[in-house]
PDB file of N, CA, C and O in Angstrom:
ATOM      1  N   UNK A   1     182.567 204.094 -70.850  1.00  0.00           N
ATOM      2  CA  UNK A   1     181.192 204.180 -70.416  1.00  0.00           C
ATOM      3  C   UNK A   1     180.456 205.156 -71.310  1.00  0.00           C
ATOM      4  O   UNK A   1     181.007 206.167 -71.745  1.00  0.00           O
ATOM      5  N   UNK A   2     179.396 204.884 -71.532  1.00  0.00           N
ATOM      6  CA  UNK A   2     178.296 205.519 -72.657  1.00  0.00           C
ATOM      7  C   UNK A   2     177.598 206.584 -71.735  1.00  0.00           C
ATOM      8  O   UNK A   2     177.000 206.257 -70.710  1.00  0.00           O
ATOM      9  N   UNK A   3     177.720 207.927 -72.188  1.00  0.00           N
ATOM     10  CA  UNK A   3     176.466 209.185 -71.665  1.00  0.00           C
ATOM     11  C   UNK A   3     174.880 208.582 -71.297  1.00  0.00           C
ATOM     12  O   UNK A   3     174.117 208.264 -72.210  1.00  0.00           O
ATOM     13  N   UNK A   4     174.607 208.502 -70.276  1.00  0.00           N
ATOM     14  CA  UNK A   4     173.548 207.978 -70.394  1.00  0.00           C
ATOM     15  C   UNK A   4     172.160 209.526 -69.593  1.00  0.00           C
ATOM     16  O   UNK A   4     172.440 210.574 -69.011  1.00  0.00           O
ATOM     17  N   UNK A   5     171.185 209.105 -69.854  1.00  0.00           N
ATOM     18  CA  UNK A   5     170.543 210.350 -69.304  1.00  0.00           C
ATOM     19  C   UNK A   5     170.207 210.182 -68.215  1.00  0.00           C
ATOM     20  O   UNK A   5     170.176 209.206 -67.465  1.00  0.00           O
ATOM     21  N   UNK A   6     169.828 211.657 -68.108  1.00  0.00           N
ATOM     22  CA  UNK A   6     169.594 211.684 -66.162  1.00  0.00           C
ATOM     23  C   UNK A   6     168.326 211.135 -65.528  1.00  0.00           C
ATOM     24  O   UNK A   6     167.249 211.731 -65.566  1.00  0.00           O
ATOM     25  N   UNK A   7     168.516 210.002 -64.965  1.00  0.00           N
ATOM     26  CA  UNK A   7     167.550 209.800 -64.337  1.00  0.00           C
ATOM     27  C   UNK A   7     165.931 210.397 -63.799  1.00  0.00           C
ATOM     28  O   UNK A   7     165.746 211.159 -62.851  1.00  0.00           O
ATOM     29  N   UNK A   8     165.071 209.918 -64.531  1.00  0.00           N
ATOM     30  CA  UNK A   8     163.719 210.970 -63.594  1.00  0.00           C
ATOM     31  C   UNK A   8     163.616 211.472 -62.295  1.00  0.00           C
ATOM     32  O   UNK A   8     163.902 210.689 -61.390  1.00  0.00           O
ATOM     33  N   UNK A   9     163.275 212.595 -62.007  1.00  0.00           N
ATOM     34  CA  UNK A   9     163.488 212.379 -60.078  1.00  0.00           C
ATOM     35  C   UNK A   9     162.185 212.371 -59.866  1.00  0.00           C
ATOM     36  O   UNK A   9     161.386 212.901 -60.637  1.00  0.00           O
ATOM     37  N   UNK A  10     161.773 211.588 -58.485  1.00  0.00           N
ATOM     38  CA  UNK A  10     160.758 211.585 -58.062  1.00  0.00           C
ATOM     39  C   UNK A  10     160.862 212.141 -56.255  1.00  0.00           C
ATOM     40  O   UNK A  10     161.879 212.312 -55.583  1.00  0.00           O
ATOM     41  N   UNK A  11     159.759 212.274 -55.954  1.00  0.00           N
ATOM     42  CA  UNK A  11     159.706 213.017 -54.530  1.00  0.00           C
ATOM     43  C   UNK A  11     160.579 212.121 -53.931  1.00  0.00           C
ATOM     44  O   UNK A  11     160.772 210.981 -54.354  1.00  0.00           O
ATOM     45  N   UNK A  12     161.273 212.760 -52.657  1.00  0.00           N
ATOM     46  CA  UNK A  12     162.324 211.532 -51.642  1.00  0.00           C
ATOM     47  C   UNK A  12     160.762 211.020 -50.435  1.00  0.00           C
ATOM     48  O   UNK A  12     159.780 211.552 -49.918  1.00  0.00           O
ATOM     49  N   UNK A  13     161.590 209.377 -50.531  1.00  0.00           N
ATOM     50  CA  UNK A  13     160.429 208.974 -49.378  1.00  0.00           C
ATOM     51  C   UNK A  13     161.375 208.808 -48.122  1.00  0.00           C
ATOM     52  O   UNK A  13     162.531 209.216 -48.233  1.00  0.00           O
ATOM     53  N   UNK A  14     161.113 208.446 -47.372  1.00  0.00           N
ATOM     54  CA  UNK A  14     161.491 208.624 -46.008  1.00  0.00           C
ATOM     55  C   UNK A  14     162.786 207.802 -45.784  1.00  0.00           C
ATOM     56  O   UNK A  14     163.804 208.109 -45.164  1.00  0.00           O
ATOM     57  N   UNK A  15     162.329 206.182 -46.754  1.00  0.00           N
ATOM     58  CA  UNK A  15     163.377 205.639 -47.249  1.00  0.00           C
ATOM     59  C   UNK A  15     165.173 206.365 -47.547  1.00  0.00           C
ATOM     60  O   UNK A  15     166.328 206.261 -47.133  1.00  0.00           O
ATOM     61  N   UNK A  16     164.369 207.073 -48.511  1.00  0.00           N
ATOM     62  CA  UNK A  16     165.936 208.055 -49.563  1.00  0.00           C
ATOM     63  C   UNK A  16     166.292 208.615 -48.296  1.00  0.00           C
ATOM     64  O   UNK A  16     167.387 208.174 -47.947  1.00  0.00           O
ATOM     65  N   UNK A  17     165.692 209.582 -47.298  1.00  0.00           N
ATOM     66  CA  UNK A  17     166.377 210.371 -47.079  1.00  0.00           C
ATOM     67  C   UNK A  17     166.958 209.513 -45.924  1.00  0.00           C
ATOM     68  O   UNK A  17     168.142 209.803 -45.753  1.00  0.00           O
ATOM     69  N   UNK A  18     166.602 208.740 -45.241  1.00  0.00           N
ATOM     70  CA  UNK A  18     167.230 208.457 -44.241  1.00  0.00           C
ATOM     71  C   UNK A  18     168.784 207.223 -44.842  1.00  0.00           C
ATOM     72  O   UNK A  18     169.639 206.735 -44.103  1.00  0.00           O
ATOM     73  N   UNK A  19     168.660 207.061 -46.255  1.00  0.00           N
ATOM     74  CA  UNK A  19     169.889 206.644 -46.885  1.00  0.00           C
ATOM     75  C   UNK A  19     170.506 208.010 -46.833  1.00  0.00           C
ATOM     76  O   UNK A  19     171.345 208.123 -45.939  1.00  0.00           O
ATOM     77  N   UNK A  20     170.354 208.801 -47.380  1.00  0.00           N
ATOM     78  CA  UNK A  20     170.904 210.394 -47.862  1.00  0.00           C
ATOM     79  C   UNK A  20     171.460 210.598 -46.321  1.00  0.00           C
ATOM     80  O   UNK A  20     172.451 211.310 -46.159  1.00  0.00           O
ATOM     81  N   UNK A  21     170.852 210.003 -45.247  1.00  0.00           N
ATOM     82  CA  UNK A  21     171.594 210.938 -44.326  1.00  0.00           C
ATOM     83  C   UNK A  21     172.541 210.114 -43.397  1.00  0.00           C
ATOM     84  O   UNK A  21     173.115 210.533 -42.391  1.00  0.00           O
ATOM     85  N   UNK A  22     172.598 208.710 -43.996  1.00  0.00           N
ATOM     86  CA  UNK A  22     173.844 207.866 -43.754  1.00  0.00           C
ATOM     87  C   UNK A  22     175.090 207.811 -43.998  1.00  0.00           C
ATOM     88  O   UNK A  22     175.980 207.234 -43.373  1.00  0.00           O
ATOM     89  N   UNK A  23     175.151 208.709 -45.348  1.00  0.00           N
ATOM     90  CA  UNK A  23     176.030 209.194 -46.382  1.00  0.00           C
ATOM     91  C   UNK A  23     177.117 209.472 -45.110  1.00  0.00           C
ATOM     92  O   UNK A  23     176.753 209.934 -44.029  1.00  0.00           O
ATOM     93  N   UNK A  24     178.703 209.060 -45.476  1.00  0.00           N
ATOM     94  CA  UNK A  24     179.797 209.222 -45.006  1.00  0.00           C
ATOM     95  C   UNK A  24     179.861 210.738 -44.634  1.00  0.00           C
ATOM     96  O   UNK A  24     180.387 211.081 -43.575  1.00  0.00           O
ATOM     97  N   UNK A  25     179.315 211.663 -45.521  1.00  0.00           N
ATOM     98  CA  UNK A  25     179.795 212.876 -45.220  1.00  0.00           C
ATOM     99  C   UNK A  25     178.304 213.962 -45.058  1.00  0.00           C
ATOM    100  O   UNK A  25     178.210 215.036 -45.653  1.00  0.00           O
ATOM    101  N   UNK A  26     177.755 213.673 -44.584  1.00  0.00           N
ATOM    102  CA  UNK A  26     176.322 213.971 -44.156  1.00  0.00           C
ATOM    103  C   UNK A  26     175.875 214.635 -42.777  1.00  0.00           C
ATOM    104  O   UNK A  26     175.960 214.086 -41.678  1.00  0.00           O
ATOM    105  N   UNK A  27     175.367 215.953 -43.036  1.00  0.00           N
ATOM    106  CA  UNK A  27     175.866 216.791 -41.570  1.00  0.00           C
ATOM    107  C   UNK A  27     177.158 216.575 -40.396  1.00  0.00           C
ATOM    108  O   UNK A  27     177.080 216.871 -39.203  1.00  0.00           O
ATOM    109  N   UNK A  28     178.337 215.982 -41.095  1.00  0.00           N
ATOM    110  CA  UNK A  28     179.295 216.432 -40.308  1.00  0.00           C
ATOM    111  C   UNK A  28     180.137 217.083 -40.605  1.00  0.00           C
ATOM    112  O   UNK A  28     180.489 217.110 -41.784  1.00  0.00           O
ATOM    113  N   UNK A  29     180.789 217.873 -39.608  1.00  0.00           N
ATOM    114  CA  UNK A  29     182.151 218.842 -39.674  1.00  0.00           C
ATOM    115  C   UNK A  29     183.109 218.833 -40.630  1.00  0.00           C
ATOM    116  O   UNK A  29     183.055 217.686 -41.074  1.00  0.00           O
ATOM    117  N   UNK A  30     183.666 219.221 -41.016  1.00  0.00           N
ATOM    118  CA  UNK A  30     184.471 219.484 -42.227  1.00  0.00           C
ATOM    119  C   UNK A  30     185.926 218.393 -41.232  1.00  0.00           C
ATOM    120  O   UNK A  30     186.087 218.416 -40.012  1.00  0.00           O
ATOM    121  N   UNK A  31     186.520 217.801 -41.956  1.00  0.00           N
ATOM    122  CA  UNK A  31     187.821 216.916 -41.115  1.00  0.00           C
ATOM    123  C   UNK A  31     188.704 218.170 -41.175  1.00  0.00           C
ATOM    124  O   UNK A  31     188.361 219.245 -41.667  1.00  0.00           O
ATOM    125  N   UNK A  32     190.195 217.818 -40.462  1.00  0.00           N
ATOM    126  CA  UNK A  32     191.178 218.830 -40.484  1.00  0.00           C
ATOM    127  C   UNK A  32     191.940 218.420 -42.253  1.00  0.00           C
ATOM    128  O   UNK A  32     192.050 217.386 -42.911  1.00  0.00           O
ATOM    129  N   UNK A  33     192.280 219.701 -42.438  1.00  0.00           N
ATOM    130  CA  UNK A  33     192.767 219.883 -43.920  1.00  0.00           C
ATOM    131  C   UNK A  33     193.475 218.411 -44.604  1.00  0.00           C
ATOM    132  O   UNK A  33     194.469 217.935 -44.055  1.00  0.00           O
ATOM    133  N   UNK A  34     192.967 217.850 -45.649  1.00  0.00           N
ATOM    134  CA  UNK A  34     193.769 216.788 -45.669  1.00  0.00           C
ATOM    135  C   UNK A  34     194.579 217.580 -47.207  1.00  0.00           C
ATOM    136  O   UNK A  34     193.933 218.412 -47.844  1.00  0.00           O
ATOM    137  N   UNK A  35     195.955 217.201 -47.623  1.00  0.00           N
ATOM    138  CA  UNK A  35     196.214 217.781 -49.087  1.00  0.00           C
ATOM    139  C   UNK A  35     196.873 216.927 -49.929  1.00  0.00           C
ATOM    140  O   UNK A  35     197.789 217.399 -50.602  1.00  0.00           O
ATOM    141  N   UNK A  36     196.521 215.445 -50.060  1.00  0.00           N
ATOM    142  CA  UNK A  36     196.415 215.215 -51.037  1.00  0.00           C
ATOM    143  C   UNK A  36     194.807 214.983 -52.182  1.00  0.00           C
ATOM    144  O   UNK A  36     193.592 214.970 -51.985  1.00  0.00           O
ATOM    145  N   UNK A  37     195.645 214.846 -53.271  1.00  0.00           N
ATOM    146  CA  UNK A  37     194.305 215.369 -54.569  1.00  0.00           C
ATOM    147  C   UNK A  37     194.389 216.707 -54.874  1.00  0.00           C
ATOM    148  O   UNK A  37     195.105 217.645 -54.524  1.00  0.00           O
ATOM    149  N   UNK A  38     193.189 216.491 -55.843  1.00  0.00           N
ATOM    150  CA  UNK A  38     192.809 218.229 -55.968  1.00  0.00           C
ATOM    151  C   UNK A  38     191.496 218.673 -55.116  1.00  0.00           C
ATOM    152  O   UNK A  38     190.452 218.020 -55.117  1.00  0.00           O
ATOM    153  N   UNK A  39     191.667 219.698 -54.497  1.00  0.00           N
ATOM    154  CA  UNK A  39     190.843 220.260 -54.134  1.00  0.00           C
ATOM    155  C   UNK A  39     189.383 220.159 -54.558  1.00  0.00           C
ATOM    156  O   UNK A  39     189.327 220.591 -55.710  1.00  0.00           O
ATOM    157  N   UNK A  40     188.600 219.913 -54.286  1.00  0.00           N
ATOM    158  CA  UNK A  40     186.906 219.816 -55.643  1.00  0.00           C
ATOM    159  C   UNK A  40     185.868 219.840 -54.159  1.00  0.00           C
ATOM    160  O   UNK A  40     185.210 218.950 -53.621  1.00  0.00           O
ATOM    161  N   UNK A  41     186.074 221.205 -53.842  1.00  0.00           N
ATOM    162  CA  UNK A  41     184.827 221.607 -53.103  1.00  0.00           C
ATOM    163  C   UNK A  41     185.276 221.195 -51.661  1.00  0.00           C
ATOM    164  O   UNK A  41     186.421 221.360 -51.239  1.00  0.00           O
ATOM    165  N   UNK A  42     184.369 220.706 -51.036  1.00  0.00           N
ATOM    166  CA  UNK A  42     185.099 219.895 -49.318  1.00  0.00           C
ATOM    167  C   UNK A  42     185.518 218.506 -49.345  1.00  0.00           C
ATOM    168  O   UNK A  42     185.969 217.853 -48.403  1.00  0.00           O
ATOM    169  N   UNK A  43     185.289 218.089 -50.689  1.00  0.00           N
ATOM    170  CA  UNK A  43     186.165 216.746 -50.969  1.00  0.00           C
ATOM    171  C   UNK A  43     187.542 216.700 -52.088  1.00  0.00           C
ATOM    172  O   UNK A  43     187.523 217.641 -52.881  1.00  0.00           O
ATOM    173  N   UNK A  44     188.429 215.974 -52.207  1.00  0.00           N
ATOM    174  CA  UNK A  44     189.673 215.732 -53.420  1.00  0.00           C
ATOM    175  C   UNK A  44     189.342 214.727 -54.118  1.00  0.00           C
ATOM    176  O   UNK A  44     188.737 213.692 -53.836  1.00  0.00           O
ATOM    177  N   UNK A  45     189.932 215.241 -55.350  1.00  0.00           N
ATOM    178  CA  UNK A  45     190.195 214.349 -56.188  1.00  0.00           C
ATOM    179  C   UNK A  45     191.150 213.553 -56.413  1.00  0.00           C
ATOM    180  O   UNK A  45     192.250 214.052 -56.176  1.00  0.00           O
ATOM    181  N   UNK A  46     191.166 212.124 -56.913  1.00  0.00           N
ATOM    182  CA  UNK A  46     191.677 211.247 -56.747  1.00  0.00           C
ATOM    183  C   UNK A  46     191.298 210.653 -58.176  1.00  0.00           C
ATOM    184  O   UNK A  46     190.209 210.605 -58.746  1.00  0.00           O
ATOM    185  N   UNK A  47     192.966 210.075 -58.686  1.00  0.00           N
ATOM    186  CA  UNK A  47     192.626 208.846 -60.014  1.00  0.00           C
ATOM    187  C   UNK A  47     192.681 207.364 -59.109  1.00  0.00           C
ATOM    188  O   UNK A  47     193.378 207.030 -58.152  1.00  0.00           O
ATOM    189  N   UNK A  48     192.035 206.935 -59.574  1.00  0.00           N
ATOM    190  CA  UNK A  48     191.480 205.377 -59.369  1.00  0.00           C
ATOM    191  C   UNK A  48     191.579 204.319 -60.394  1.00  0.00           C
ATOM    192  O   UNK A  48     190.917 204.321 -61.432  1.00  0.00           O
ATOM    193  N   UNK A  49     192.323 203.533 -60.103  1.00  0.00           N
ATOM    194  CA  UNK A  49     192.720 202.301 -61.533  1.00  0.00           C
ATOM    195  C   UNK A  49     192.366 200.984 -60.581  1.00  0.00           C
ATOM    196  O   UNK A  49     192.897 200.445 -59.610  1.00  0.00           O
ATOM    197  N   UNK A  50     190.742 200.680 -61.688  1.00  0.00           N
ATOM    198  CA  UNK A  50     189.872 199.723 -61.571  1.00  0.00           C
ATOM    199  C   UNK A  50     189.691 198.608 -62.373  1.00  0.00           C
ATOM    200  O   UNK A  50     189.698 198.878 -63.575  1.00  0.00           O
ATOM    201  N   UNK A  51     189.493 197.172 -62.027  1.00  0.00           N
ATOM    202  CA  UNK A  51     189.248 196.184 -63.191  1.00  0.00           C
ATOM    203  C   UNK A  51     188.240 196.448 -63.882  1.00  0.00           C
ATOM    204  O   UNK A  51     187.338 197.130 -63.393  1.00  0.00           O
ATOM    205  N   UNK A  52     188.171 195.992 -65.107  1.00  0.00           N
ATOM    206  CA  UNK A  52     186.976 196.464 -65.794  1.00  0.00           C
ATOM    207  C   UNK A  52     185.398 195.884 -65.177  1.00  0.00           C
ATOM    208  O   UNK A  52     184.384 196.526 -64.902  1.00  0.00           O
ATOM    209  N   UNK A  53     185.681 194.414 -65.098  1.00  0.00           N
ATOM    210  CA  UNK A  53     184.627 193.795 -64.317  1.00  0.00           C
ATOM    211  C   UNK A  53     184.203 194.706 -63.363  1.00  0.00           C
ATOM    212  O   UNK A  53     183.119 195.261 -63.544  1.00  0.00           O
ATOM    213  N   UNK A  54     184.716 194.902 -62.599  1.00  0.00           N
ATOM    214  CA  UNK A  54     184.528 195.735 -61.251  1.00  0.00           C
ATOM    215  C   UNK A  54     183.802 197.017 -61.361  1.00  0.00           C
ATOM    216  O   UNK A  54     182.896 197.340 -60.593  1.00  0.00           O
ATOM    217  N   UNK A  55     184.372 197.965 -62.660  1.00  0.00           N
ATOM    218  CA  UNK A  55     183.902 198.855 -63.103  1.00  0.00           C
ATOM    219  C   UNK A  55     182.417 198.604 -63.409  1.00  0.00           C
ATOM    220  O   UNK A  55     181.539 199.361 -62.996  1.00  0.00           O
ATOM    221  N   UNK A  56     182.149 197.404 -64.220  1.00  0.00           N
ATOM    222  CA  UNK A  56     180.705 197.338 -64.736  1.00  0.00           C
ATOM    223  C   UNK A  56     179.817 197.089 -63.709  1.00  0.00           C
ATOM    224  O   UNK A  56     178.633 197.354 -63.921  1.00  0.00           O
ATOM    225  N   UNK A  57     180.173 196.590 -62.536  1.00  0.00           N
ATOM    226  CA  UNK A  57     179.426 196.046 -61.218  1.00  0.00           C
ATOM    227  C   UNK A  57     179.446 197.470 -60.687  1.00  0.00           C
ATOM    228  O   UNK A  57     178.399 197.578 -60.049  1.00  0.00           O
ATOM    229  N   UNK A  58     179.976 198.380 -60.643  1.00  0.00           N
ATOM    230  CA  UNK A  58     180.001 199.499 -59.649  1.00  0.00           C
ATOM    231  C   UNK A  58     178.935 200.352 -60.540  1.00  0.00           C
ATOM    232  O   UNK A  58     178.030 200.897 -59.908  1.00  0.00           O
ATOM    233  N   UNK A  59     178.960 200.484 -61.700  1.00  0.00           N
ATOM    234  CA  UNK A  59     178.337 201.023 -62.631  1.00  0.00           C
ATOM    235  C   UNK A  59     176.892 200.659 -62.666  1.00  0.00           C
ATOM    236  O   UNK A  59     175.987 201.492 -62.607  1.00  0.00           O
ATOM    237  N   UNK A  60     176.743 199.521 -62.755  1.00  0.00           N
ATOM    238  CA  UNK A  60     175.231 198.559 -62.533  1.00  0.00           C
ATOM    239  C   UNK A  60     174.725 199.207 -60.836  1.00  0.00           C
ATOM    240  O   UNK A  60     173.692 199.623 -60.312  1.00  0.00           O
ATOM    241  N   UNK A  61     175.651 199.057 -60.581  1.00  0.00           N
ATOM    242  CA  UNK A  61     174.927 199.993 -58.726  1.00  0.00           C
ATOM    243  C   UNK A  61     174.400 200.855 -58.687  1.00  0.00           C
ATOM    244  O   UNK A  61     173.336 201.091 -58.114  1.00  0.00           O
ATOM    245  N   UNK A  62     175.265 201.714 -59.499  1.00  0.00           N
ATOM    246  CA  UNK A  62     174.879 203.258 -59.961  1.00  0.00           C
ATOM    247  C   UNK A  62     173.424 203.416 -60.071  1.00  0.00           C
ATOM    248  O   UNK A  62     172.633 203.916 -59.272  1.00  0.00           O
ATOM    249  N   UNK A  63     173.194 202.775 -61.467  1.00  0.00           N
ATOM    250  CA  UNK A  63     172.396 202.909 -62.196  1.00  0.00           C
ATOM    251  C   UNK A  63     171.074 201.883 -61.633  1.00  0.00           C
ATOM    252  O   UNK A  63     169.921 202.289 -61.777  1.00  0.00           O
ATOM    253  N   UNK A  64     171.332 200.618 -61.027  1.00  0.00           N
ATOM    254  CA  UNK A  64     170.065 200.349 -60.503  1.00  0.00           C
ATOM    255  C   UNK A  64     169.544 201.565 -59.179  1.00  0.00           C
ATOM    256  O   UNK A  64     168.413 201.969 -58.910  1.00  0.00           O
ATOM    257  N   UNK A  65     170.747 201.867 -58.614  1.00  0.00           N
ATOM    258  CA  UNK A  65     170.034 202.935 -57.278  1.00  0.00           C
ATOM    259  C   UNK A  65     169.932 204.267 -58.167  1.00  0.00           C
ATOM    260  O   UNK A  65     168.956 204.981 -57.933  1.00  0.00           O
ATOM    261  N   UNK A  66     170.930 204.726 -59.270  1.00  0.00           N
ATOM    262  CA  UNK A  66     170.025 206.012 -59.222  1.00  0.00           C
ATOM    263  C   UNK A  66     171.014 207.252 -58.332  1.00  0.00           C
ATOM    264  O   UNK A  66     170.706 208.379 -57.945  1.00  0.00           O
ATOM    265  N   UNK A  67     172.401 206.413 -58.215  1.00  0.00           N
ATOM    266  CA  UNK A  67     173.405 207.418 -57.367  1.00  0.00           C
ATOM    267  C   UNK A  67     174.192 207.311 -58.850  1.00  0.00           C
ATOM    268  O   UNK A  67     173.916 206.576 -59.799  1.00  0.00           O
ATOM    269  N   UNK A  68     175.342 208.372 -58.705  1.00  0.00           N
ATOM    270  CA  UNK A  68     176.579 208.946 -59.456  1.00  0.00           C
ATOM    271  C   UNK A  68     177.157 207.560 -58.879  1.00  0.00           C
ATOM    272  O   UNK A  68     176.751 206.948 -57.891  1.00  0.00           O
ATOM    273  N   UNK A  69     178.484 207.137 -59.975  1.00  0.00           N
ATOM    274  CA  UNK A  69     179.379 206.141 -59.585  1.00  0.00           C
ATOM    275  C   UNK A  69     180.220 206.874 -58.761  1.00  0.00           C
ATOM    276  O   UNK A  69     180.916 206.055 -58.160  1.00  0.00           O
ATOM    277  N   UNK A  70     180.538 208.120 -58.396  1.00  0.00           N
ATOM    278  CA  UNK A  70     181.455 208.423 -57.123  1.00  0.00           C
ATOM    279  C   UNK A  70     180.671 208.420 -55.899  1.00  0.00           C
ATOM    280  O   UNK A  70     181.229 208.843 -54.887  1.00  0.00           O
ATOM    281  N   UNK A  71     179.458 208.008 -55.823  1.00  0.00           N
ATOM    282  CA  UNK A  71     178.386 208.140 -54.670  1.00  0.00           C
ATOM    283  C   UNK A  71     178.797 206.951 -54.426  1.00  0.00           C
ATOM    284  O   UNK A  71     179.458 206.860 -53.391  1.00  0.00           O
ATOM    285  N   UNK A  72     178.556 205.494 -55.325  1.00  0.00           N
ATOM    286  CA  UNK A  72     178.693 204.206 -54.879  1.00  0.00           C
ATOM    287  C   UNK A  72     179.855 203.471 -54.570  1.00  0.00           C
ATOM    288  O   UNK A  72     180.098 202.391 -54.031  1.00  0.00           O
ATOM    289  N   UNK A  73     180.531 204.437 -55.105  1.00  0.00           N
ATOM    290  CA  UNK A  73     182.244 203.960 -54.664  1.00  0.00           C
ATOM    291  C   UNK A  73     182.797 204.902 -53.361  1.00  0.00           C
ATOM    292  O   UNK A  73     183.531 204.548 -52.439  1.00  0.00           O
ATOM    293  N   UNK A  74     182.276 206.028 -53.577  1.00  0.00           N
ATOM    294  CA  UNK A  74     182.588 206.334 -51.869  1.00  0.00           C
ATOM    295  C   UNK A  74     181.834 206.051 -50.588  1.00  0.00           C
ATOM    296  O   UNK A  74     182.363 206.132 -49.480  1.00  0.00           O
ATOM    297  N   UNK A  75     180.077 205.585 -50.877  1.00  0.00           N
ATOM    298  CA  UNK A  75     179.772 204.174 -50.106  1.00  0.00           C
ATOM    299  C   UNK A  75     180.569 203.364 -49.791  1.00  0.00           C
ATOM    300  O   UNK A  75     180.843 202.991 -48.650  1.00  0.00           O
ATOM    301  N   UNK A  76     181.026 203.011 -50.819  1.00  0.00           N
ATOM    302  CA  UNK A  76     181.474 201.048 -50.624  1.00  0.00           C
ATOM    303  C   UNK A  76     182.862 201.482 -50.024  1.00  0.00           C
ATOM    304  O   UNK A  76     183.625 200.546 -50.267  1.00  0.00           O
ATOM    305  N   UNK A  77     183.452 202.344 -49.437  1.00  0.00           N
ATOM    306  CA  UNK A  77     184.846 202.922 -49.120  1.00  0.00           C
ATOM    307  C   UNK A  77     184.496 202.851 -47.463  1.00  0.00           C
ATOM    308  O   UNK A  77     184.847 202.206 -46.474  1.00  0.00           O
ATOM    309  N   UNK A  78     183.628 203.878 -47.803  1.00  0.00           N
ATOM    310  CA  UNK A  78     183.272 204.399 -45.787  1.00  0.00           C
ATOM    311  C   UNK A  78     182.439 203.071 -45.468  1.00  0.00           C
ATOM    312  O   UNK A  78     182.780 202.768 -44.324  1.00  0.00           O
ATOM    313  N   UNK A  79     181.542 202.167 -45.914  1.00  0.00           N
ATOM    314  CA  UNK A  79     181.326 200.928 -45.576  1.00  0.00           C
ATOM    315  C   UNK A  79     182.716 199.545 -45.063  1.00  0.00           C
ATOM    316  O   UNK A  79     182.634 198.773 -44.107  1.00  0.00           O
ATOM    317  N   UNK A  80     183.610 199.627 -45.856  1.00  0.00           N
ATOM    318  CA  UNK A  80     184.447 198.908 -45.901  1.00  0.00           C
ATOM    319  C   UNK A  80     185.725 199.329 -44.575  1.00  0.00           C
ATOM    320  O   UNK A  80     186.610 198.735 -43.958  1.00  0.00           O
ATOM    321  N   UNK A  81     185.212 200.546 -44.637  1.00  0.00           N
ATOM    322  CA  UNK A  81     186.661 201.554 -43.426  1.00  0.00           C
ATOM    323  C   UNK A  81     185.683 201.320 -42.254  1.00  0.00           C
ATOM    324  O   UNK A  81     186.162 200.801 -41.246  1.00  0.00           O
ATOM    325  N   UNK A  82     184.230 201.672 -42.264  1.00  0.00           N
ATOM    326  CA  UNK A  82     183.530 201.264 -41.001  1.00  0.00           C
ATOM    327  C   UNK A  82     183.425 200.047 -40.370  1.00  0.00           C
ATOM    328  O   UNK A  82     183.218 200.023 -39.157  1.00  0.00           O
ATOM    329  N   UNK A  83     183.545 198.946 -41.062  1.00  0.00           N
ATOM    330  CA  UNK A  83     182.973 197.640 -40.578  1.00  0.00           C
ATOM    331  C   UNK A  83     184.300 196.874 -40.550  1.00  0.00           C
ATOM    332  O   UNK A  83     185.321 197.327 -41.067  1.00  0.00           O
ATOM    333  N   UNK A  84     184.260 196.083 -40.130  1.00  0.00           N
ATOM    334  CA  UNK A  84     185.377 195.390 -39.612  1.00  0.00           C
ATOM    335  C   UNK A  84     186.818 194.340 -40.597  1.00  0.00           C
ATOM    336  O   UNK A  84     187.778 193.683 -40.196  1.00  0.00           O
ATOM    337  N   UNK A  85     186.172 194.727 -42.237  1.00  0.00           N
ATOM    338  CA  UNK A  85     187.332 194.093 -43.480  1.00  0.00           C
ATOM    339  C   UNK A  85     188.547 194.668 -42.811  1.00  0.00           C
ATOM    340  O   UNK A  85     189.149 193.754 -42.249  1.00  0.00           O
ATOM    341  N   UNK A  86     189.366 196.265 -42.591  1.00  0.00           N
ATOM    342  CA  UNK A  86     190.311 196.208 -42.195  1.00  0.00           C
ATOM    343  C   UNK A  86     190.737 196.442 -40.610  1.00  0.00           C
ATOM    344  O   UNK A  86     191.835 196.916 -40.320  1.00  0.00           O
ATOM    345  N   UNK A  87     189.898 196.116 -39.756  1.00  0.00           N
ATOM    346  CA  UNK A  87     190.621 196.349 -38.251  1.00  0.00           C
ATOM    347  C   UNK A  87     191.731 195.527 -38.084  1.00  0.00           C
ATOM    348  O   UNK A  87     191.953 194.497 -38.720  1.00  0.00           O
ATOM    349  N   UNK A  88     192.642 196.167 -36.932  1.00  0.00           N
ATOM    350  CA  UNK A  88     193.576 195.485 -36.799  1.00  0.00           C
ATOM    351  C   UNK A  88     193.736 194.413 -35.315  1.00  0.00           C
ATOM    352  O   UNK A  88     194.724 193.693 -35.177  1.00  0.00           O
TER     353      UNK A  88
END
């Protein structure tokens, strides 16, 4: 993937924030200690081995919304754990 520059910011409309505050991890409690990864603030790190296709579609998300690709992939995570792809 190519450096690309940072996006312009513009004021949040009521829109953004009420996305911003859907966010998986968005005014809630810290979970109980989980330890795998590395440590990186109140979240871990994790390697991830992706198809490339997949990569360029997650990437295109990014960049049409204007989120980090770890924003749109940890969307599409807590979307996928919330809704009903894996219940049992």
């Amino acid at each position: 993937m190519s450096i690309q520059p940072k996006p312009k910011t513009v004021p949040a409309s009521a829109a953004q924030d009420a996305f911003i505050q859907s966010a998986p991890d968005a005014g809630k409690a810290a979970p109980l200690a989980y330890e795998k990864g590395v440590p990186k603030g109140r979240k871990r790190q994790i390697t991830l081995t992706i198809a490339p296709d997949l990569l360029r579609q997650v990437d295109e998300a990014a960049r049409r919304t204007g989120l980090a690709r770890a924003a749109v992939i940890n969307m599409a995570i807590y979307r996928a754990l919330e809704g009903d792809i894996f219940q049992k």
